[in-house]
PQR file with spaces between the fields and no chain letter, atoms N, CA, C, O and H, PARSE charges and radii, in Angstrom:
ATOM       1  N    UNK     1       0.824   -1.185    0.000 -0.4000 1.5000
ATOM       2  CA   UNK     1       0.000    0.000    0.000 -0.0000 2.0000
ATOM       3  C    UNK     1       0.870    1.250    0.000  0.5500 1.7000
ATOM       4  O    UNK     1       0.785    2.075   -0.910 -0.5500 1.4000
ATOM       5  N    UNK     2       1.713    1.386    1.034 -0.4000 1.5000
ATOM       6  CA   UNK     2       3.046    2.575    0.675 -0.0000 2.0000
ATOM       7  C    UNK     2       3.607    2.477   -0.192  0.5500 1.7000
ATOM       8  O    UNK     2       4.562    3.195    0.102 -0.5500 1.4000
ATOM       9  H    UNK     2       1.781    0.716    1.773  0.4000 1.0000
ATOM      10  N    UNK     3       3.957    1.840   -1.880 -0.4000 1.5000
ATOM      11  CA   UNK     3       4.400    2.257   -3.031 -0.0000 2.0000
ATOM      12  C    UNK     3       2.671    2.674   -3.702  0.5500 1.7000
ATOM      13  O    UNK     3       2.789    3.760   -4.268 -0.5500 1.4000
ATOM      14  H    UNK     3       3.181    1.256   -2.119  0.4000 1.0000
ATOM      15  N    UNK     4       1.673    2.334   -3.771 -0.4000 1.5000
ATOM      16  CA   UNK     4       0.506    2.898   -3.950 -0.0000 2.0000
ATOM      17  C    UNK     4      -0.384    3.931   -3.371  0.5500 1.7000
ATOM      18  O    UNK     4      -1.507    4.276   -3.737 -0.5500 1.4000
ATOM      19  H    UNK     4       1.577    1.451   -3.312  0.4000 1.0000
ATOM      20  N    UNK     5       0.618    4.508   -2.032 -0.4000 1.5000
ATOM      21  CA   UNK     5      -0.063    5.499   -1.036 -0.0000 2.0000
ATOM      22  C    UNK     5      -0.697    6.671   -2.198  0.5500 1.7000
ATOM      23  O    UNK     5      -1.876    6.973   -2.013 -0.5500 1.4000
ATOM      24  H    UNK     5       1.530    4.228   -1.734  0.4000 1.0000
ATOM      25  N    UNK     6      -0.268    7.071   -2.903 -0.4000 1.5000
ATOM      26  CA   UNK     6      -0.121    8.647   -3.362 -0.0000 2.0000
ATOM      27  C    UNK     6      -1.404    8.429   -4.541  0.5500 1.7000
ATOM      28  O    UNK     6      -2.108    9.360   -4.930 -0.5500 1.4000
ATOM      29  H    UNK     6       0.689    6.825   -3.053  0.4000 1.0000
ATOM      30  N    UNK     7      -1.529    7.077   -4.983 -0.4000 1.5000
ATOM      31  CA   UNK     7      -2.904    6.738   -5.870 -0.0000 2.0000
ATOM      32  C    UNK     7      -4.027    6.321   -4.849  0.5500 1.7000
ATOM      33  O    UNK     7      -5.216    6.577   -5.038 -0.5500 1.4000
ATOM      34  H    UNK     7      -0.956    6.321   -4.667  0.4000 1.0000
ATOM      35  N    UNK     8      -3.580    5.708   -3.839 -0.4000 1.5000
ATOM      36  CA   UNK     8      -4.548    5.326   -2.907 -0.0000 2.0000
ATOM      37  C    UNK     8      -5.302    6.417   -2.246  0.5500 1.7000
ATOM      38  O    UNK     8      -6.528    6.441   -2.355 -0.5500 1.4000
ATOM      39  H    UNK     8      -2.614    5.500   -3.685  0.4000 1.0000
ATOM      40  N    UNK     9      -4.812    7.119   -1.721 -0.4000 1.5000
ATOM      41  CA   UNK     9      -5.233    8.225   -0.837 -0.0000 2.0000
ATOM      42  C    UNK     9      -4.461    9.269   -0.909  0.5500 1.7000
ATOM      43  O    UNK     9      -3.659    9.671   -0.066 -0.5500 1.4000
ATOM      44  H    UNK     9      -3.816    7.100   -1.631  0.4000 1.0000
ATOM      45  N    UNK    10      -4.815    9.875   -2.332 -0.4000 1.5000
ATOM      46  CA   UNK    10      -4.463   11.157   -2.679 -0.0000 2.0000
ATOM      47  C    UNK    10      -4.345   12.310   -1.614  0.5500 1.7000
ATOM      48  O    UNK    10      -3.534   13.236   -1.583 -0.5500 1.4000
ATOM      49  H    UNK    10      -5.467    9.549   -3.017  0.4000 1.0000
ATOM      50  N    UNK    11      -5.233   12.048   -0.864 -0.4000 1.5000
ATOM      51  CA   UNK    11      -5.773   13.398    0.039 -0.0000 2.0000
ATOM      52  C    UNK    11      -5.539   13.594    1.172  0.5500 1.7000
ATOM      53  O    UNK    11      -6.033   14.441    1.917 -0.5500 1.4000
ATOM      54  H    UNK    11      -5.892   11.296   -0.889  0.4000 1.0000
ATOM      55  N    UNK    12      -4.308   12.360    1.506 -0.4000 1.5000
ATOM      56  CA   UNK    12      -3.378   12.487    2.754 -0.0000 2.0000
ATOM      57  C    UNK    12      -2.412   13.661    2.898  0.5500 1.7000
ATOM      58  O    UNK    12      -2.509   14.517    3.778 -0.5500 1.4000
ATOM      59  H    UNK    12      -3.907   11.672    0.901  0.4000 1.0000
ATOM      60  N    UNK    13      -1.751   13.634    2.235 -0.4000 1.5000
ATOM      61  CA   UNK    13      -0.688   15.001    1.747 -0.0000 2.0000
ATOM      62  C    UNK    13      -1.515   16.003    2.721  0.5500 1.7000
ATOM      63  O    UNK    13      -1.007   16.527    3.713 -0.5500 1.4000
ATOM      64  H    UNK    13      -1.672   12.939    1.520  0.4000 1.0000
ATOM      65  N    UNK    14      -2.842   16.194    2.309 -0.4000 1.5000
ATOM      66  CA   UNK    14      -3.407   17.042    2.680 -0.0000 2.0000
ATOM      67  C    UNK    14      -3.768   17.130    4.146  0.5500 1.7000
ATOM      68  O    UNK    14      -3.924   18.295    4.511 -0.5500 1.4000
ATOM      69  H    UNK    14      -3.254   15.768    1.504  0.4000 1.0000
ATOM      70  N    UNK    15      -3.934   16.267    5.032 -0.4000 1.5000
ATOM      71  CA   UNK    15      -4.478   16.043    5.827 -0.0000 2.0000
ATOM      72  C    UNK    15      -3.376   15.769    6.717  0.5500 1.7000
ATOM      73  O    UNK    15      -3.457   16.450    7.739 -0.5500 1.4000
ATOM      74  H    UNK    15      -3.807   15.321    4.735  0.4000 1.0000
ATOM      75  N    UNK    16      -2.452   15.064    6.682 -0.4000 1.5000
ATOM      76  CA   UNK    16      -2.012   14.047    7.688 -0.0000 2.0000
ATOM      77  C    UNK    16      -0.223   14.487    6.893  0.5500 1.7000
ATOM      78  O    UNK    16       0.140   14.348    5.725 -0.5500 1.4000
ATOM      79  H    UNK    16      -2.386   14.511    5.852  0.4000 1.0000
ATOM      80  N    UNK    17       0.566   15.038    8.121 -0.4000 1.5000
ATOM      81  CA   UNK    17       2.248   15.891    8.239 -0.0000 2.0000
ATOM      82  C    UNK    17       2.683   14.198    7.441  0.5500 1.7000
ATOM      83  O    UNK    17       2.488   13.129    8.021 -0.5500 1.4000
ATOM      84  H    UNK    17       0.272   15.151    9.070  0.4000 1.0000
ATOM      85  N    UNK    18       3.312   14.330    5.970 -0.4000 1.5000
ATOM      86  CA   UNK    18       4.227   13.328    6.112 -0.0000 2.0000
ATOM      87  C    UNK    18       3.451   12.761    4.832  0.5500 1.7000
ATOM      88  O    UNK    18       4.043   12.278    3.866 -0.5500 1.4000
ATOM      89  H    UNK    18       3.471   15.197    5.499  0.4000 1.0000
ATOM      90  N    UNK    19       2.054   12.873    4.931 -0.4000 1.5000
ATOM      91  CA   UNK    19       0.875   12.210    4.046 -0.0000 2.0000
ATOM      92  C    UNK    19       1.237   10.652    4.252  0.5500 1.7000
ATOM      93  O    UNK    19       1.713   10.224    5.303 -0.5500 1.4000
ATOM      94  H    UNK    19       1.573   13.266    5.715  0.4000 1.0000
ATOM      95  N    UNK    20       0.999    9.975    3.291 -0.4000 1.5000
ATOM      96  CA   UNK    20       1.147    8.702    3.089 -0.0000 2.0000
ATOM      97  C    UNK    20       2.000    8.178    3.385  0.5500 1.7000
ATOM      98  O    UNK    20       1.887    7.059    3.885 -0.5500 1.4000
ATOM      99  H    UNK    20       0.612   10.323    2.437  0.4000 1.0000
ATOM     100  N    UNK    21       3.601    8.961    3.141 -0.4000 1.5000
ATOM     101  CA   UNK    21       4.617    8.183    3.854 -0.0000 2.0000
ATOM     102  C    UNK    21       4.719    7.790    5.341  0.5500 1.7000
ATOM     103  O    UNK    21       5.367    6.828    5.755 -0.5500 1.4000
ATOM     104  H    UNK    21       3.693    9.870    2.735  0.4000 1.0000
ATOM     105  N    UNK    22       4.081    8.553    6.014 -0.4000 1.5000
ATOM     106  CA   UNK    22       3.879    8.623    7.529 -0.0000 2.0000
ATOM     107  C    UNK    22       2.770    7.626    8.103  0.5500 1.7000
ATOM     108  O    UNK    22       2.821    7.039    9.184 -0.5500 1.4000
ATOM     109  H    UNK    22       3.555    9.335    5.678  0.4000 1.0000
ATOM     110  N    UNK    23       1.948    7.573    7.326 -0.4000 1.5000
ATOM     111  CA   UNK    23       0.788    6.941    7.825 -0.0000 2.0000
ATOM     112  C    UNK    23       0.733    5.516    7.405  0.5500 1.7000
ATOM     113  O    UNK    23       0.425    4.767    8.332 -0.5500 1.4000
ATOM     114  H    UNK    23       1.906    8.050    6.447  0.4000 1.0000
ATOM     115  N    UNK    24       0.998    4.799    5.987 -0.4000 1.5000
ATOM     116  CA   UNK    24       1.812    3.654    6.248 -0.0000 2.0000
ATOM     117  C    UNK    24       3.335    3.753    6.665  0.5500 1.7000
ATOM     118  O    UNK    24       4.309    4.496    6.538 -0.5500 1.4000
ATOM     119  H    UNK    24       1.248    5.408    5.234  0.4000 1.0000
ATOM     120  N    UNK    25       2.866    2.292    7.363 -0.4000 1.5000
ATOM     121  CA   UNK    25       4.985    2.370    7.890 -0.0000 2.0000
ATOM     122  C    UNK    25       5.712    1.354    7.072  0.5500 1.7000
ATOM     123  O    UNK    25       6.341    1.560    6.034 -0.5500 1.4000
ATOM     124  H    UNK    25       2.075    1.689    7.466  0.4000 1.0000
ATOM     125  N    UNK    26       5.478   -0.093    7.879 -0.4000 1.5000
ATOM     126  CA   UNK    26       6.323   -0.831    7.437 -0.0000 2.0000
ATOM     127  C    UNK    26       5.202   -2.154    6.555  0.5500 1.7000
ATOM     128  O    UNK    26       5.457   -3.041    5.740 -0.5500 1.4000
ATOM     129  H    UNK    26       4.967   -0.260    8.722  0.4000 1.0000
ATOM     130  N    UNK    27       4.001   -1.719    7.193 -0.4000 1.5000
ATOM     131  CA   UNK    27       2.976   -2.860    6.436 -0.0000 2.0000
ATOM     132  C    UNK    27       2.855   -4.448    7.394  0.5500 1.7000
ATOM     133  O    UNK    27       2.002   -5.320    7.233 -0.5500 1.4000
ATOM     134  H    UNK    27       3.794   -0.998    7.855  0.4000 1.0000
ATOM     135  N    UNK    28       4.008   -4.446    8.398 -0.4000 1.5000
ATOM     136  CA   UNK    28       3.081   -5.236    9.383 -0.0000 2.0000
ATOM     137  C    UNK    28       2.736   -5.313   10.166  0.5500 1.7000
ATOM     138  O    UNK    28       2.958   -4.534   11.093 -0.5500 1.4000
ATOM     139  H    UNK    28       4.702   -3.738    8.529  0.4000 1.0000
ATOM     140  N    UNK    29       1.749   -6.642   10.230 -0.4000 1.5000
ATOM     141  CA   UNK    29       0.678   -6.846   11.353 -0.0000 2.0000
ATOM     142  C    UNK    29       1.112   -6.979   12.693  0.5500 1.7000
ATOM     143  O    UNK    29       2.192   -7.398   13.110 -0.5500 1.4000
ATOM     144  H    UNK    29       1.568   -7.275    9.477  0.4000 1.0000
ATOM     145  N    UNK    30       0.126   -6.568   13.310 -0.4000 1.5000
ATOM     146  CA   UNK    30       0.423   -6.866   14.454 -0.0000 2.0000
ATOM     147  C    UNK    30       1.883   -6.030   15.491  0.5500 1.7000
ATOM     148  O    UNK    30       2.048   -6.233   16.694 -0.5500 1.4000
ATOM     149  H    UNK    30      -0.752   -6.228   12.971  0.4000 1.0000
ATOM     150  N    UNK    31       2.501   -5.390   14.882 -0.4000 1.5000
ATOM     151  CA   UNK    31       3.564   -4.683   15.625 -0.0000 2.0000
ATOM     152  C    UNK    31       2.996   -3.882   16.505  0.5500 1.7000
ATOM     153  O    UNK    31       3.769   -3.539   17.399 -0.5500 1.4000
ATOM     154  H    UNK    31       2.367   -5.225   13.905  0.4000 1.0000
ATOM     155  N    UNK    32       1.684   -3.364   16.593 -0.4000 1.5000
ATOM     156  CA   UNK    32       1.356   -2.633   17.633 -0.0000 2.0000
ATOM     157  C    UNK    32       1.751   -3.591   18.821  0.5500 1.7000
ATOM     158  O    UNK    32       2.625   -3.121   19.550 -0.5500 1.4000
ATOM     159  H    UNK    32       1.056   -3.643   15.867  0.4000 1.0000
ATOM     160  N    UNK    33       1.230   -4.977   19.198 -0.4000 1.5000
ATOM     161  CA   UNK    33       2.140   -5.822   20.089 -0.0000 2.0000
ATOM     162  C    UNK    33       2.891   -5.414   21.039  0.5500 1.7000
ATOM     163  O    UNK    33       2.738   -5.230   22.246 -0.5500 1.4000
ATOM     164  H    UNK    33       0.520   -5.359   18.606  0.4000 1.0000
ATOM     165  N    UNK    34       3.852   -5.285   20.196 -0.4000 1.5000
ATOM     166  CA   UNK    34       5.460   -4.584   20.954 -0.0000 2.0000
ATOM     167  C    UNK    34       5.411   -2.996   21.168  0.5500 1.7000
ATOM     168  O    UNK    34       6.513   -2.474   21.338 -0.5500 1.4000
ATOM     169  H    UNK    34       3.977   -5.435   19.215  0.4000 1.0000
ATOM     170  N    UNK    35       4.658   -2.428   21.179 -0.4000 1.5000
ATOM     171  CA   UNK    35       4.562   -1.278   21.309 -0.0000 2.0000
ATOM     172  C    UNK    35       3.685   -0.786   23.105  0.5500 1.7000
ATOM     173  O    UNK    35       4.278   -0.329   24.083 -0.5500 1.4000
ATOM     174  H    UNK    35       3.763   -2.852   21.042  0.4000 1.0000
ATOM     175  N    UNK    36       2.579   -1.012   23.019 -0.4000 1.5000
ATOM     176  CA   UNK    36       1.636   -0.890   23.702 -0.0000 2.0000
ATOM     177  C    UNK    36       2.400   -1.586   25.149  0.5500 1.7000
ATOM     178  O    UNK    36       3.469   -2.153   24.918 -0.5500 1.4000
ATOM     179  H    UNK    36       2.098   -1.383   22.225  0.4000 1.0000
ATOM     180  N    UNK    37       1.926   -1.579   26.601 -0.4000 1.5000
ATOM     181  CA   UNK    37       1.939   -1.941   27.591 -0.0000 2.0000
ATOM     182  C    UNK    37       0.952   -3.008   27.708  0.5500 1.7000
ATOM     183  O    UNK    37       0.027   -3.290   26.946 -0.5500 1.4000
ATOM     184  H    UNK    37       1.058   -1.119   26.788  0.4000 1.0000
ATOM     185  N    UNK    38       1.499   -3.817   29.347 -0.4000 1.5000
ATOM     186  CA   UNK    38       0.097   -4.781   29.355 -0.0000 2.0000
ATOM     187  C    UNK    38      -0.591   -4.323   29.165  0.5500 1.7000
ATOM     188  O    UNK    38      -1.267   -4.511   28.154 -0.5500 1.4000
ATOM     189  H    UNK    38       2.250   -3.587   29.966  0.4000 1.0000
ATOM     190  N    UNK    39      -0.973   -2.858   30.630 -0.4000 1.5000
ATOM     191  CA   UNK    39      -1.777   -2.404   31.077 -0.0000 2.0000
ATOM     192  C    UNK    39      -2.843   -1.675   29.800  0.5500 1.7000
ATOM     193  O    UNK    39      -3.991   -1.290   30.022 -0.5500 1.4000
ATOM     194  H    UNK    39      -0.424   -2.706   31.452  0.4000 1.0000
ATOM     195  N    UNK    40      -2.047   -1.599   28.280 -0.4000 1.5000
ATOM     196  CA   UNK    40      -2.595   -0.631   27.324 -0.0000 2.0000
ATOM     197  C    UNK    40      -3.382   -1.862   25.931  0.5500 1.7000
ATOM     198  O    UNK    40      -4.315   -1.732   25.138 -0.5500 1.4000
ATOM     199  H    UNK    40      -1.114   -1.912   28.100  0.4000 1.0000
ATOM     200  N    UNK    41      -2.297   -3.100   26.266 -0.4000 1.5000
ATOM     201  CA   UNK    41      -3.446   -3.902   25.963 -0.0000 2.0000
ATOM     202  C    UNK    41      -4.703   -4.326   26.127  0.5500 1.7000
ATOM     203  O    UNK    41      -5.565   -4.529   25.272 -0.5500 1.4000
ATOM     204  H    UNK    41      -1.540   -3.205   26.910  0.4000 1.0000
ATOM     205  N    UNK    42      -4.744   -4.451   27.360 -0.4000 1.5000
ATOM     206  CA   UNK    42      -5.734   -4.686   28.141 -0.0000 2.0000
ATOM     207  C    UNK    42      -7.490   -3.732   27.739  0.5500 1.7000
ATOM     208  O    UNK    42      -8.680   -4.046   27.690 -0.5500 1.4000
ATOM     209  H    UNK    42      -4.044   -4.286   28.054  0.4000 1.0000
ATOM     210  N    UNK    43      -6.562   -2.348   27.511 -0.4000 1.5000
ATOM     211  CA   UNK    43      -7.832   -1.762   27.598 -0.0000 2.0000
ATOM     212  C    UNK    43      -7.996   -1.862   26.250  0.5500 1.7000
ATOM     213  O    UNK    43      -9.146   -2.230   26.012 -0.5500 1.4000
ATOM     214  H    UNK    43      -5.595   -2.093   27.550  0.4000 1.0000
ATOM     215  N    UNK    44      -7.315   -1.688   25.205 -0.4000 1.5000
ATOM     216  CA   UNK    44      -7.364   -2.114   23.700 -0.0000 2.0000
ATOM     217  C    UNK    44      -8.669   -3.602   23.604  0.5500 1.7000
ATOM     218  O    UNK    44      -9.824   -3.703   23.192 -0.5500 1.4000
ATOM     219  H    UNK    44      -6.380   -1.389   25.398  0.4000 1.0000
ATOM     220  N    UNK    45      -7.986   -4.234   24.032 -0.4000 1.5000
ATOM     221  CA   UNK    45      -8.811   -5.923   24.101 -0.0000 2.0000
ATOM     222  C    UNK    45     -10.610   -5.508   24.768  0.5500 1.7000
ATOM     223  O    UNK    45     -11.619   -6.154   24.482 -0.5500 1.4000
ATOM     224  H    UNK    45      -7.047   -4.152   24.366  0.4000 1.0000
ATOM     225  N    UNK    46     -10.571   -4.678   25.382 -0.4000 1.5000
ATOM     226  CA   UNK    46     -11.729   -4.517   25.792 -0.0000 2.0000
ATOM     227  C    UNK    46     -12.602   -3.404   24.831  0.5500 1.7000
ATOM     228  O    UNK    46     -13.763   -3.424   24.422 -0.5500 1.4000
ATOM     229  H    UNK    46      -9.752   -4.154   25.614  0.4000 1.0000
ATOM     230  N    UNK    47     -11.647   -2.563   24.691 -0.4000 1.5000
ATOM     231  CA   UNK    47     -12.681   -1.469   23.501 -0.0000 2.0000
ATOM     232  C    UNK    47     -12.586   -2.602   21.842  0.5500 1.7000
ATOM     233  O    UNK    47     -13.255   -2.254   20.870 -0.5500 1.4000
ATOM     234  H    UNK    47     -10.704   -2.546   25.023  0.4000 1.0000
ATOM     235  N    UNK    48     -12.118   -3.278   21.805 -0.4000 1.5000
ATOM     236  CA   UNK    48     -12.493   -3.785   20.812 -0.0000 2.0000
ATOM     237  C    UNK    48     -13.850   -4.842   20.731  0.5500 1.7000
ATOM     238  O    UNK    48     -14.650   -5.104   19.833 -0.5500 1.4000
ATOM     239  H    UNK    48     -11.574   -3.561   22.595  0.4000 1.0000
ATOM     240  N    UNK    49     -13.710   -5.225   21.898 -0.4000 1.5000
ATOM     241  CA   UNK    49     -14.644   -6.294   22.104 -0.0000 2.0000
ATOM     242  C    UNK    49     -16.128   -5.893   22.185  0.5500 1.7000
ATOM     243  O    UNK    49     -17.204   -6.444   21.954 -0.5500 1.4000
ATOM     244  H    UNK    49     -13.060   -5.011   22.627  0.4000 1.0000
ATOM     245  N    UNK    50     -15.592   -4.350   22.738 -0.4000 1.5000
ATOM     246  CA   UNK    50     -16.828   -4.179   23.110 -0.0000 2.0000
ATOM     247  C    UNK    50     -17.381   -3.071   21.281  0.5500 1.7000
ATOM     248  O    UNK    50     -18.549   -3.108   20.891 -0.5500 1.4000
ATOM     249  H    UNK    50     -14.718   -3.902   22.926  0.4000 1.0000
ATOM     250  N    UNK    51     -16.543   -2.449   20.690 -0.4000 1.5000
ATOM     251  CA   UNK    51     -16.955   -1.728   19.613 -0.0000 2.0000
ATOM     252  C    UNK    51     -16.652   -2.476   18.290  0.5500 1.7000
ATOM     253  O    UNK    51     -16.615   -1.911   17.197 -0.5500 1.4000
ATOM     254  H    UNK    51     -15.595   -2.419   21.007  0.4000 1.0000
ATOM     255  N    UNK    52     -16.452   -3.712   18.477 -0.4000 1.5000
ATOM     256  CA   UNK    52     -16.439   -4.543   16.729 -0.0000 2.0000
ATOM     257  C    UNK    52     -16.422   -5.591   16.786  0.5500 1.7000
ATOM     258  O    UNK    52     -15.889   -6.375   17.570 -0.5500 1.4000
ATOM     259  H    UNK    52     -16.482   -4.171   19.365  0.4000 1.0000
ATOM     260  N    UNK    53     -16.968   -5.694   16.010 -0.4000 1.5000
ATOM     261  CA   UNK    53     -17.838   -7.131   15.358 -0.0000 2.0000
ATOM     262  C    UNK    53     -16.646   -8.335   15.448  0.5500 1.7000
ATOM     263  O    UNK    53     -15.645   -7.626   15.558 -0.5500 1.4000
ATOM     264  H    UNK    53     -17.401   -5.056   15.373  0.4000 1.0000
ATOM     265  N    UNK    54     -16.298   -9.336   15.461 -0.4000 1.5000
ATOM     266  CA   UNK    54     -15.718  -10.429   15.609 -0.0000 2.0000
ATOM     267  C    UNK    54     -14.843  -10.094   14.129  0.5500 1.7000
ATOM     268  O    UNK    54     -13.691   -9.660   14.101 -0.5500 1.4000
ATOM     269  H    UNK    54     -17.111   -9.912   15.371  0.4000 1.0000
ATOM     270  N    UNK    55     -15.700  -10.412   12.919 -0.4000 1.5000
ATOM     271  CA   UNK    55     -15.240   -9.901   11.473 -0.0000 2.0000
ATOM     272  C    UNK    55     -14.543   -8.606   11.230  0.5500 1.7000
ATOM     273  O    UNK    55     -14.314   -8.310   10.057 -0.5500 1.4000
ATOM     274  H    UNK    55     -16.635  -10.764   12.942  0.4000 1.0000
ATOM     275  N    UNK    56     -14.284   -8.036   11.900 -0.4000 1.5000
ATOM     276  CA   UNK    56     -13.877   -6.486   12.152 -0.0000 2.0000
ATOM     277  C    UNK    56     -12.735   -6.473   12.913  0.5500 1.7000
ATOM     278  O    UNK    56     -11.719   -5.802   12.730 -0.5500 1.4000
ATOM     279  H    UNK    56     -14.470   -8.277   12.852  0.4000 1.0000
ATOM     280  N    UNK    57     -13.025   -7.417   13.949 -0.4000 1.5000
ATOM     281  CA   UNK    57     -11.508   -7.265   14.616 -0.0000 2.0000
ATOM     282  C    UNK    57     -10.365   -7.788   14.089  0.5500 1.7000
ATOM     283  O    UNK    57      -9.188   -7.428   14.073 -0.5500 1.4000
ATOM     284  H    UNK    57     -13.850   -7.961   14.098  0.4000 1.0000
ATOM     285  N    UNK    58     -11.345   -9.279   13.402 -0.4000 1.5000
ATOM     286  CA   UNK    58     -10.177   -9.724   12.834 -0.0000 2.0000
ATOM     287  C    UNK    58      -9.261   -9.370   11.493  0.5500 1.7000
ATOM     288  O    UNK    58      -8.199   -9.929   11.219 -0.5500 1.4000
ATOM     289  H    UNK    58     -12.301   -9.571   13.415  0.4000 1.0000
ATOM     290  N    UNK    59      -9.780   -8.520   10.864 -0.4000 1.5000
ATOM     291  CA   UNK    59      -9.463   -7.752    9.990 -0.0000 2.0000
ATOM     292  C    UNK    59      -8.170   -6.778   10.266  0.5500 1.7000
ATOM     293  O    UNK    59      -7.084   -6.528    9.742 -0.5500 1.4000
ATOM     294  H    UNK    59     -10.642   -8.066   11.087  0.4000 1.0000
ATOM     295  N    UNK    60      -8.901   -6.402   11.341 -0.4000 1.5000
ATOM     296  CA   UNK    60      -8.324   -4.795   11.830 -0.0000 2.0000
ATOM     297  C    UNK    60      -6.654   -5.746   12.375  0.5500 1.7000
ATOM     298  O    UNK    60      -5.715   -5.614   11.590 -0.5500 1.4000
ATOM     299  H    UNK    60      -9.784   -6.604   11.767  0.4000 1.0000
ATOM     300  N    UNK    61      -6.489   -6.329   13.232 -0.4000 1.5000
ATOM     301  CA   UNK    61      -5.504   -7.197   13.808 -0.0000 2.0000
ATOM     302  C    UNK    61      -4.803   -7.984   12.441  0.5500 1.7000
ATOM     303  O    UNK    61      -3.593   -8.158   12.295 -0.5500 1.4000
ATOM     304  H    UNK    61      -7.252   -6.436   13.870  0.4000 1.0000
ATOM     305  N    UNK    62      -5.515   -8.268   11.806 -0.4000 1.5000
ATOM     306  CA   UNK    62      -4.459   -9.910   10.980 -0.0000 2.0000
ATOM     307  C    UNK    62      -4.323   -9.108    9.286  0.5500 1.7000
ATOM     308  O    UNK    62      -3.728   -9.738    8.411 -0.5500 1.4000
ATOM     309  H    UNK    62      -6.498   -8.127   11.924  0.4000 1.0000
ATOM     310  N    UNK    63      -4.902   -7.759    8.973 -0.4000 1.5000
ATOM     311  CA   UNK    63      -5.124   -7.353    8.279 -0.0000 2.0000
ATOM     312  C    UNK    63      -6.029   -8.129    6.938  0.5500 1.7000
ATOM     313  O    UNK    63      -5.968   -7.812    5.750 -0.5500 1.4000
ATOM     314  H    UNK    63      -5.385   -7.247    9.684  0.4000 1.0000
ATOM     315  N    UNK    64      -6.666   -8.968    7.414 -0.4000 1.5000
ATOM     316  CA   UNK    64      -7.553   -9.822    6.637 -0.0000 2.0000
ATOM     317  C    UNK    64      -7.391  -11.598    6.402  0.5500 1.7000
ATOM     318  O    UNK    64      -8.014  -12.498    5.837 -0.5500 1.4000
ATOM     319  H    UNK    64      -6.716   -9.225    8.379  0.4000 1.0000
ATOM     320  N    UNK    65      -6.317  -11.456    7.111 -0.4000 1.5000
ATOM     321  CA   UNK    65      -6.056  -12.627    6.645 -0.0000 2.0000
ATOM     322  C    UNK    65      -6.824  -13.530    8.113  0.5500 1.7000
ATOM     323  O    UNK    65      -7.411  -12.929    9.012 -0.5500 1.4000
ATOM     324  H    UNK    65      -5.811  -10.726    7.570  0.4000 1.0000
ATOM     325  N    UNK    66      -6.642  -15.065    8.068 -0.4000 1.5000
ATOM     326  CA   UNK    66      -8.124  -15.881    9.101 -0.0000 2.0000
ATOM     327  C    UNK    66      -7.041  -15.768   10.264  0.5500 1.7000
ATOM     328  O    UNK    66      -7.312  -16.157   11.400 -0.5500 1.4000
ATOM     329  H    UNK    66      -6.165  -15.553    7.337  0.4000 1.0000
């Protein structure tokens, strides 16, 4: 998607310091992981559960894949 950012979502530039280069990074999943705290997982795991659909999360997390 970051060699297609600039056809994809033209209208980042505009919006978002960096546009497209900034907003995709590296393209994988799941690195939020290593980022976040227990304590920030935790509440992650719960606003998800509680604001998306099973099909949604898993999307959002595995980027589509099962």
């Amino acid at each position: 998607m970051k060699k297609q950012g600039e056809e994809l979502m033209p209208q980042t530039r505009m919006i978002l310091k960096g546009g497209f280069d900034t907003f995709f990074h590296k393209g994988t999943n799941g690195r939020w992981r290593d980022v976040l705290s227990a304590d920030e997982l935790k509440l992650y795991d719960a606003a998800a559960t509680r604001e998306l659909t099973p099909v949604c999360r898993r999307w959002l997390e595995n980027g589509g894949r099962a």
